[in-house]
C-alpha positions as CSV (number, residue, x, y, z in Angstrom):
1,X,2.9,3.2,57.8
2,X,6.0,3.4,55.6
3,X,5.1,-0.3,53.9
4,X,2.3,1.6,52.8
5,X,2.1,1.8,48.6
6,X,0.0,4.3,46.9
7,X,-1.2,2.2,44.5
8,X,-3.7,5.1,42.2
9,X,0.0,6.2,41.2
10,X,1.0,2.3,39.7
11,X,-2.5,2.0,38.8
12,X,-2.0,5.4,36.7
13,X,1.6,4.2,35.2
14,X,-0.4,1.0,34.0
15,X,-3.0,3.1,32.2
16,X,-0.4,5.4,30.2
17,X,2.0,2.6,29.2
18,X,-1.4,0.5,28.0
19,X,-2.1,4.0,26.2
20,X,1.2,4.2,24.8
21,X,1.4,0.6,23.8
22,X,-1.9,1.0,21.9
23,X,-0.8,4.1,20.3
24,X,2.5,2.8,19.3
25,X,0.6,-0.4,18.0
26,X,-1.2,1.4,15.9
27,X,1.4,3.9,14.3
28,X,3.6,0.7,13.7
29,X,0.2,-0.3,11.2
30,X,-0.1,3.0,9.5
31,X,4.0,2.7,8.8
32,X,3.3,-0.6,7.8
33,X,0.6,0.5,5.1
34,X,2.7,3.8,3.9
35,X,6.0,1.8,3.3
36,X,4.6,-1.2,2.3
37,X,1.8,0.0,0.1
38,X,5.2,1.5,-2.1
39,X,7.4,-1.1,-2.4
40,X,8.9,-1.8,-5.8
41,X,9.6,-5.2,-4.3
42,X,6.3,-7.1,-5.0
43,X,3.5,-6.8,-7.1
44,X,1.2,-3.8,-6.0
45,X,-2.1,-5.8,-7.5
46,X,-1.9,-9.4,-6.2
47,X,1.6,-8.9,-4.0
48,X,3.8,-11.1,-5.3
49,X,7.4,-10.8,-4.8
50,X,8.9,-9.4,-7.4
51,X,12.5,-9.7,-8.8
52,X,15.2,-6.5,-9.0
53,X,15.0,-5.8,-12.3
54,X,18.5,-6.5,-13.9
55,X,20.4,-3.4,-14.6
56,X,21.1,-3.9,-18.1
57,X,17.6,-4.4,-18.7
58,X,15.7,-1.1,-19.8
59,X,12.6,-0.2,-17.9
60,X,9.7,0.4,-20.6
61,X,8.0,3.7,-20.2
62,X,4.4,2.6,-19.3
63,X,1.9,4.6,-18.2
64,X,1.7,2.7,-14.4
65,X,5.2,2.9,-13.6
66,X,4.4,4.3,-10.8
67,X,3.2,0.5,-9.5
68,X,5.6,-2.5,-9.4
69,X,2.8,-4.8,-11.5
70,X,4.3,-8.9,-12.1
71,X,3.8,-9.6,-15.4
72,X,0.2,-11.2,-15.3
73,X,-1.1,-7.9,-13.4
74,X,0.8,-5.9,-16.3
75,X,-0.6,-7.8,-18.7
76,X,-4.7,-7.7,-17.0
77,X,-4.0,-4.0,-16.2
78,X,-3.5,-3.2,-20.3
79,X,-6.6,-4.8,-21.0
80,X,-8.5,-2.7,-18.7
81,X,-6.6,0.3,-20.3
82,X,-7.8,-0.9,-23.3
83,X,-11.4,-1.1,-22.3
84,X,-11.3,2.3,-20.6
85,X,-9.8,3.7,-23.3
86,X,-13.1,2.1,-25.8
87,X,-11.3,-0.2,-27.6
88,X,-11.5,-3.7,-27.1
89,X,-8.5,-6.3,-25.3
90,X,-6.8,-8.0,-28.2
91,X,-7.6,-11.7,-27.3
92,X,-11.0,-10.8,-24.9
93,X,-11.2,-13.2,-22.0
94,X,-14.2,-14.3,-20.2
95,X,-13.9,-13.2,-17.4
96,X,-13.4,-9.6,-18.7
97,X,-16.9,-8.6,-17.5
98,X,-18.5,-5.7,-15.7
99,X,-17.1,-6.5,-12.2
100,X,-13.7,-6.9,-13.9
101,X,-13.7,-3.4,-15.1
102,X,-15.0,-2.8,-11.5
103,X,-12.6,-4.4,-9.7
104,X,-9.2,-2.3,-11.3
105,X,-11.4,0.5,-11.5
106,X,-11.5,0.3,-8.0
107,X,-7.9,-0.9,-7.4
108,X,-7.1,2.6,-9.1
109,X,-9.3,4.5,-7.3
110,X,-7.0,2.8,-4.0
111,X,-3.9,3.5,-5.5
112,X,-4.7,7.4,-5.8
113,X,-6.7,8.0,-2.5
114,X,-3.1,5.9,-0.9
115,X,-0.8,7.9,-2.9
116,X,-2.8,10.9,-1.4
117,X,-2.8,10.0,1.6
118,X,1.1,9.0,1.4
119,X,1.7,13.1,0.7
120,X,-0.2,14.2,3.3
121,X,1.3,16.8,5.5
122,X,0.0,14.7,8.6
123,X,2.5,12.1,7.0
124,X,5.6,14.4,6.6
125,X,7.5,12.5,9.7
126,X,6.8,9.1,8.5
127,X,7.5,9.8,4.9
128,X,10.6,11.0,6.2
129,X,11.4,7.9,7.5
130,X,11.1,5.8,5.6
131,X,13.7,3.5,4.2
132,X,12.5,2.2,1.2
C-alpha cells in the first residue's frame, strides 16, 4: 500500500498552477497595455519608433504633448484640430473626409478612456511599477 499515490492532490496542484499561469498570462497583457500604451518611445498613432529627442532641442508646447506623435501623425493630428476647431486644414487633402475626422476622433476618445483607466485605483500597483 505505501506505492500508493493520491493522485486528486497532483490532479489539484495541476489545476492551480494552470490557474495561476492563466492569471499571470493575463496580468503580463494588461502591464503590457499600461506601459506600453505611454511610451514616449514610438509614435502613439501609427507606433513608430521614435527618436530621443536631442537635448538641446526645445520641446514646442503643443496642445498633445501628452502623446509622443512622429512627425506625419503631428502633422494629420493639426489638421483634425483644425477641423474640430471649424476652420479648415491649410492645404485640405483628400482623404480628409468624414471617416477621417472619425477615425482621430476616435483615437482621442482611446487615448482618454486609457489614460483613465491608467489612474485607476485598481492600477495603483502596476502604475507603481512601472519603469518607464
Amino acid at each position: 500500500m505505501s506505492k500508493i499515490y493520491d493522485i486528486t492532490e497532483r490532479l489539484e496542484g495541476k489545476k492551480r498552477q494552470e490557474e495561476l499561469d492563466f492569471h499571470r498570462d493575463k496580468m503580463e497583457a494588461l502591464q503590457r497595455i499600461v506601459r506600453c500604451s505611454s511610451c514616449h518611445m514610438k509614435c502613439a498613432m501609427c507606433g513608430l519608433h521614435l527618436e530621443p529627442p536631442d537635448e538641446e532641442e526645445e520641446e514646442e508646447e503643443l496642445y498633445w504633448t501628452e502623446f509622443s506623435l512622429c512627425e506625419g501623425c503631428s502633422a494629420e493630428f493639426e489638421d483634425y484640430l483644425a477641423q474640430e476647431d471649424g476652420g479648415e486644414p491649410p492645404g485640405r487633402l483628400f482623404w480628409h473626409n468624414r471617416e477621417w475626422k472619425d477615425l482621430w476622433a476616435a483615437w482621442m476618445e482611446f487615448q482618454r478612456a486609457l489614460k483613465a483607466f491608467r489612474n485607476s485605483k485598481e492600477l495603483e500597483t502596476i502604475r507603481d511599477g512601472c519603469d518607464c
